[in-house]
N, C-alpha and C positions, 0 to 999 in steps of 0.2 A: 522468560528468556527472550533478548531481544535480537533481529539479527539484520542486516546492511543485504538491500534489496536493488538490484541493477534492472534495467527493462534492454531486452533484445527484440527489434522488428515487434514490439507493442507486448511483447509477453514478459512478465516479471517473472526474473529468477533470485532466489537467493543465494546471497554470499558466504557459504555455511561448508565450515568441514567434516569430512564422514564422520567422527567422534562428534561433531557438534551437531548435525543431521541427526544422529540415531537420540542425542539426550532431548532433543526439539521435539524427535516425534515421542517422547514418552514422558515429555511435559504436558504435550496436546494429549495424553491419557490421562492426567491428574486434571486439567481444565474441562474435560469431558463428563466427572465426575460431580462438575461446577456447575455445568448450564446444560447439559446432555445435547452437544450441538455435534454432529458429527466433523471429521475431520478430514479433509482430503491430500496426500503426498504427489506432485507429478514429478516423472524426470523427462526433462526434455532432453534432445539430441537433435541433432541438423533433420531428418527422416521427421518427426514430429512438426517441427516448425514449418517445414515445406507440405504437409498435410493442411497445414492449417490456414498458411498464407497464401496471396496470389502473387504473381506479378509486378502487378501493378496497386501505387500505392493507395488509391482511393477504393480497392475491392479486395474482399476478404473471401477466400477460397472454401473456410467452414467456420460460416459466424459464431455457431454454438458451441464449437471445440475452441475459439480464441476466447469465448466468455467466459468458457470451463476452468481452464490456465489461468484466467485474469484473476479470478473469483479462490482459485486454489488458495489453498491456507498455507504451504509448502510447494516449490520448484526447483526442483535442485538442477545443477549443470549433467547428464549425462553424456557425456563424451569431449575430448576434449578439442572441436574447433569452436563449440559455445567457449569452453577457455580462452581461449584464441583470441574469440572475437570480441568479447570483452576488455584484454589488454588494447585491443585497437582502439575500443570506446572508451580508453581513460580509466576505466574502473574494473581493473583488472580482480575476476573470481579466485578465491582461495585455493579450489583444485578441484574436479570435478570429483562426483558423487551418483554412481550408476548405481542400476536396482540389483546387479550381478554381486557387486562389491557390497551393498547395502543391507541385501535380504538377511546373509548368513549373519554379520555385525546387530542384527536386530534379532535374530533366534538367539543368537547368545548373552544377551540380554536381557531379552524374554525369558529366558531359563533362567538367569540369574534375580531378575526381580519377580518372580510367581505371576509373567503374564501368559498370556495367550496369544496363540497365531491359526486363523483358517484360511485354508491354503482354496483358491477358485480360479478357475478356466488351466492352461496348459492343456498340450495337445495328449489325449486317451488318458496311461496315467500315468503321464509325467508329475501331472502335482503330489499325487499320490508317493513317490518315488522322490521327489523333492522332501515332501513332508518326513519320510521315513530317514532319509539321509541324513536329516538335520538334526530328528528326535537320537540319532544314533551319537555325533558329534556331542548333542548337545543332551544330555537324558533327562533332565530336569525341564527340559522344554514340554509344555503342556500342548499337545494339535488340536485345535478348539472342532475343527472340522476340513474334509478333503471335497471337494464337487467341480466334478469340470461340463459344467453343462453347455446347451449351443443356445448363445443370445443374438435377437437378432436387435439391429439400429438402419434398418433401412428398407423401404420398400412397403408392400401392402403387409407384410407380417408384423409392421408397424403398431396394425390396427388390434392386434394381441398380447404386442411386446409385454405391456406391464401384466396382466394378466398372467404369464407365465414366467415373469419375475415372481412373482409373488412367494409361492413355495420356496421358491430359494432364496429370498430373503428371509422368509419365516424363519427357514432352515439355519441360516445365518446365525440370525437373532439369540435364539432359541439355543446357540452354542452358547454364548457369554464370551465369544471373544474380544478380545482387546485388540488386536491388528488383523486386519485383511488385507490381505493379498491377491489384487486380482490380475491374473493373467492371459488378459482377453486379446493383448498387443493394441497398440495404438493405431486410429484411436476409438476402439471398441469398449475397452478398457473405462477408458474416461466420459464416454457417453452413460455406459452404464452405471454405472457410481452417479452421473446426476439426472440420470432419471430417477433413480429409486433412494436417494438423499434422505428425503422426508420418512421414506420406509423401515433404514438401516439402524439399526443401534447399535453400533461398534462404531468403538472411536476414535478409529482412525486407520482410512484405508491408503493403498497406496496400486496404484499401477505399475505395474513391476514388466511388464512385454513378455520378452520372452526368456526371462531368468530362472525357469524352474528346468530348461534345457540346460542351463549353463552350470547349475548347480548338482544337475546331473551325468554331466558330463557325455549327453548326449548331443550338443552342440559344444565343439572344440573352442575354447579363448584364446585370443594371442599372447605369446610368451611376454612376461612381467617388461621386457625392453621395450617391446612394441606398444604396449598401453601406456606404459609413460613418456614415451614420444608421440604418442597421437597416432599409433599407425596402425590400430588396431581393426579399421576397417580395411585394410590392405589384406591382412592376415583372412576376413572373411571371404572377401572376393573367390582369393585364392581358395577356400574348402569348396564356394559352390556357384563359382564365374558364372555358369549361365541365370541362375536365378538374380544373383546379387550387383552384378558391375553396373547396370542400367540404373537400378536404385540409385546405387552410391554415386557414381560419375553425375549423372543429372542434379540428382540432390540436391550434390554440393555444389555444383555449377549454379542451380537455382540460388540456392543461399547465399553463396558468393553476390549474385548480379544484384541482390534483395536486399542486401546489410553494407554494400559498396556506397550509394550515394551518403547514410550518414556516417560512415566512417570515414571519406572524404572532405563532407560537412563539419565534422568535427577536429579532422585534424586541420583543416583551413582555419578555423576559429584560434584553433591554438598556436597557428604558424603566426596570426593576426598577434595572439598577446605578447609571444614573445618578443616580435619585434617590437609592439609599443612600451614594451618594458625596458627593451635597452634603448630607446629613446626616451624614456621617462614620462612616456605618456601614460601607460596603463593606469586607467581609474584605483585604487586600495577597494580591497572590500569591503561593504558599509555594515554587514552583517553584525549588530552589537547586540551581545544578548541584555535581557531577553527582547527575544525575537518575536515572541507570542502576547497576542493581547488578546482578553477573553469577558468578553460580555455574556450577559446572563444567557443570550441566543444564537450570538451570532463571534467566531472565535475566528481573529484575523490575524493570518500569519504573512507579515511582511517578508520577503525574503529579498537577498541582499545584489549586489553587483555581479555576482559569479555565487553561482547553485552547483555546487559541484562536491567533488567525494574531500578535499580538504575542509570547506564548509561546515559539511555533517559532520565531519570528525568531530572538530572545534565545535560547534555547538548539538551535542549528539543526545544530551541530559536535554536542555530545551524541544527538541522536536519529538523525543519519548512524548514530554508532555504534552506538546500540541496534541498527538496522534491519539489519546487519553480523553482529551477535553469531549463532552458529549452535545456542546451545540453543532449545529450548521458552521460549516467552514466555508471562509473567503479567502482564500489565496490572493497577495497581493507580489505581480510582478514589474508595478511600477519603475522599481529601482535595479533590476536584472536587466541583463545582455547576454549572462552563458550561461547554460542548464547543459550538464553533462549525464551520462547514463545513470549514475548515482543519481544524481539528482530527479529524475524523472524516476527513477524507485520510491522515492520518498514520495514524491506526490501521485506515482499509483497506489502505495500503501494507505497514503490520506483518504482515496477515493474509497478503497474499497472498506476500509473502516465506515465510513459515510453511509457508506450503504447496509454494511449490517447495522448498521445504529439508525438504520431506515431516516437520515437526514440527507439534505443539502450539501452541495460544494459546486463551487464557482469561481471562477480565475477571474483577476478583477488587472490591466492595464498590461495587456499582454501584447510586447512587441511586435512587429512581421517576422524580426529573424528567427526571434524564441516558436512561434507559432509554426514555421518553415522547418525548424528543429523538430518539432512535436511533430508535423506529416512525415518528414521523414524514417523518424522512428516512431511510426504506426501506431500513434497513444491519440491522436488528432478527432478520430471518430468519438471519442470518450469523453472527451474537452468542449469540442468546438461549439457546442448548444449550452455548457457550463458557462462561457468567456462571457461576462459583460463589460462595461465601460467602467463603471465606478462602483461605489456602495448604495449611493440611490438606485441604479438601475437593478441592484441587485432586491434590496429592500421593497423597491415596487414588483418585483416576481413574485415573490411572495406572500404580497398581499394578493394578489392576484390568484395564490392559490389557496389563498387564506389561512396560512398554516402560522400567520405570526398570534404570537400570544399579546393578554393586555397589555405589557411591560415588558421591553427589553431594554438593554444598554451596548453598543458599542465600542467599542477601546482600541484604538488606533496608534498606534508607539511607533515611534520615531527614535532617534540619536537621545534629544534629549527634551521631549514635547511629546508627553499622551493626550490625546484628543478623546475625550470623553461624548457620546453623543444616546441622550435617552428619548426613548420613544413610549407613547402611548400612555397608560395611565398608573402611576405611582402611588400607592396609599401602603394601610397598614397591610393586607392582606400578602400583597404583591413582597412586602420586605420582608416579610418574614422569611420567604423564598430564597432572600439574597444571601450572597454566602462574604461576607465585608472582607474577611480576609484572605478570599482570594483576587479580590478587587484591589487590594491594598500593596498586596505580592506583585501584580501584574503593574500596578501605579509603579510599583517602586521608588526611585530617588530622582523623579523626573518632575519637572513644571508640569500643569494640568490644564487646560482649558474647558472647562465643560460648556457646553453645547442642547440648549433647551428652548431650541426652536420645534424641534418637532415633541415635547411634553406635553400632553393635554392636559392631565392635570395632576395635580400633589395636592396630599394632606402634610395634616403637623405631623403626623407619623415617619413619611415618606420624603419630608426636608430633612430629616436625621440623617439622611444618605450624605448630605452636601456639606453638613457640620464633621460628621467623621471622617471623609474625604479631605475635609479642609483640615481638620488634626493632622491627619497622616500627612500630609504635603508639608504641612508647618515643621513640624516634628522633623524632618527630612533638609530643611531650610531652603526651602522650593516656594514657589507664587503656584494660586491658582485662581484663575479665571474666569468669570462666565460671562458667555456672551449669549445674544435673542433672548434675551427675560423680557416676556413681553404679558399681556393681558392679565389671564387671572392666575398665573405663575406668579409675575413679578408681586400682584397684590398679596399673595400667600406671603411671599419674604418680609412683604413690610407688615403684615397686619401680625405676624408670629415676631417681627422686630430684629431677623438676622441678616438682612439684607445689608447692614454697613458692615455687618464679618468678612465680606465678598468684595473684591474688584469687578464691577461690572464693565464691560466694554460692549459696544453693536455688534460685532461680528467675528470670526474668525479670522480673516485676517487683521484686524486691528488685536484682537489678540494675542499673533505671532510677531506684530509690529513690536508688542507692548516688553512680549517676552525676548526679544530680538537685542532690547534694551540693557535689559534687565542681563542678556549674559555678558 
């Protein structure tokens, strides 16, 4: 199940409804079954977000709690001025999805498909009293386990914490549940779950705060009018003013001063197009699938004049696939001027794919304003050591760290021009490896230029690449190219005799001169 990812102040939320929330987290228990990788749910709300950010845009208030969020498998909206603030960024959320509202939607569920729920932290025994209310509702509901122990995240007791995780992990474990529940508040909650990741076998927890009061109805909710107008912290103040007004008022002042520069930056952008559109200046946008061009290492995704949530729409089957593809990713924003909140989803989603797949990603022709955009909305620290100048500068990183293999290929798509460019050394061993048709898929019905300046060297095994290539472009009624055939390349073509199958040209742009012709 696939779902549309928005980033607020540098934290990705999903654009998910409660029905669609609850079927996501018990997909993440069938995928759990697959690779036993545990699963993390958060919900954020304004209270969250101001824990985690600072001020000011170059400093981050709790680097390890915005890594937590980043890295989450699931972020749903909890409450509704994230709502809110999302319409302002263009890429307005479906409706929020709190753990008050979520938890019982997921016992009835779990009752209905034979899962499991252990219920952890709540104040004395609320979880307890949570657990029993719900098995009462719901009697088919199985309670895998109840524990509300004291964990600490800070301080010299530091120096014991996991140690005394431990038992209660085991204890966990040892249940077989399928969903946890932790209700340690934020963000205790969410420290805990990644300290102890690696220890948990259940598959899939969630931080829930303080929802096992709510479901006990020992802390009061605001009446169904005031949560669907967003006024539900009004309702709270009111039970318990002195504790709560300084929270909430501050909070949301912070939040406000924190998400005002790009929500300004952004609607200035858009005040920008629309006037250039009713003068008929507005550039079209160049976005033509597919979008995605994928070498055997290195998988470059051009994106187009405007990254933005009509975009992803339009090409929403194409960027599944990129997000799929298992090389190193280069993000190409050459040809971009606006990235909107959606859009900056997608390429947080890119990133952290990258990283569980333990690869590379790098933004490759990244403007000032796009980059301006990126500090603004707080993704900048994650980027800016990613951004190089081209594919070369990219290519030499990585020799650098040595992580390229004997043979890659790069695939560079354009409108109606794929730039083919192989590196290092081609023989039979290396083709066996290649997968032709998805070389073929990515070629598509385009003119080709191949590029074997940086080849060192080919067998007659590994010329088979340039003969099947050249089928598939003919077959298509397309020209293909190649340019820098030079030393003991070029002698390979002639002493094997397929060198007159081939347009040879010097170089790259000679030919795009040739194909320029040609259209």
């Amino acid at each position: 199940m696939t779902r549309d990812t928005i980033v607020i102040l540098g934290i990705p939320v999903d654009n998910l409804t409660m029905d669609e929330t609850v079927a996501f987290i018990f997909n993440m228990i069938q995928d759990y079954a697959n690779d036993g990788r545990p699963r993390q749910v958060a919900t954020l709300n304004v209270d969250f977000a101001v824990n985690t950010l600072s001020w000011g845009l170059k400093k981050i208030r709790h680097p390890e709690l915005l890594d937590v969020l980043r890295k989450a498998d699931l972020v749903t909206a909890d409450g509704m001025p994230i709502v809110w603030t999302s319409k302002l960024l263009g890429a307005p959320l479906k409706e929020r999805v709190t753990g008050a509202d979520l938890v019982p939607m997921l016992a009835e569920a779990a009752a209905k498909y034979k899962k499991s729920i252990y219920f952890l932290g709540g104040r004395a025994d609320v979880g307890r009293q949570a657990a029993d209310l719900l098995k009462g509702l719901y009697p088919d509901l199985t309670i895998a386990g109840v524990n509300s122990p004291f964990v600490h995240i800070e301080g010299q007791d530091l120096l014991w914490a996991e140690d005394e995780d431990l038992p209660i992990v085991e204890h966990i474990n040892s249940s077989g549940a399928d969903i946890l529940l932790i209700g340690f508040g934020n963000p205790k909650q969410e420290l805990w779950f990644h300290r102890n990741r690696n220890r948990l076998k259940v598959p899939v927890s969630i931080g829930i705060g303080g929802t096992y009061e709510f479901i006990t109805g020992s802390a009061v909710r605001a009446p169904e009018w005031m949560q669907r107008a967003g006024l539900e912290w009004v309702f709270r103040i009111i039970q318990d003013p002195k504790r709560l007004w300084k929270r909430y008022f501050l909070g949301f002042f912070k939040f406000g001063l924190m998400i005002l520069p790009a929500i300004l930056y952004y609607r200035y952008k858009r005040f920008l197009d629309n006037l250039f559109k009713r003068k008929g200046l507005l550039r079209k946008n160049q976005g033509t699938a597919p979008l995605v061009s994928t070498g055997s290492y290195i998988n470059v995704i051009r994106f187009p004049d405007r990254l933005d949530a009509a975009f992803l729409k339009q090409f929403k089957d194409e960027m599944e696939k990129a997000k799929r593809k298992p090389p190193n990713v280069a993000l190409d924003f050459s040809q971009t001027s606006f990235v909107d909140s959606s859009g900056l989803g997608l390429i947080v989603k890119l990133w952290r794919r990258a990283a569980k797949e333990k690869q590379d990603l790098f933004l490759i022709g990244v403007k000032p304003p796009i980059a301006h955009f990126f500090k603004l909305n707080r993704v900048w620290d994650i980027f800016h050591e990613r951004t190089c100048e081209d594919m070369n500068e990219i290519l030499a990183t990585l020799r650098e760290k040595k992580t390229l293999p004997p043979f890659y290929l790069v695939m560079e798509a354009e409108d109606e021009v794929i730039l083919i460019s192989l590196f290092g050394r081609l023989d039979a061993a290396e083709m066996s490896n290649l997968d032709m048709e998805d070389i073929a898929r990515n070629i598509g019905s385009r003119n080709c230029i191949l590029n074997l300046g940086d080849l060192g060297f080919v067998d007659s095994t590994g010329l088979t690449l340039f003969i099947k290539i050249l089928r598939h472009i003919s077959s298509k009624g397309k020209a293909c190219l190649i340019c820098e055939l030079k030393g003991n390349i070029k002698q390979m073509f002639r002493i094997t005799r397929i060198i007159n199958l081939f347009q040879i040209v010097p170089d790259i742009p000679s030919a795009k001169k040739v194909l320029n012709r040609l259209v």
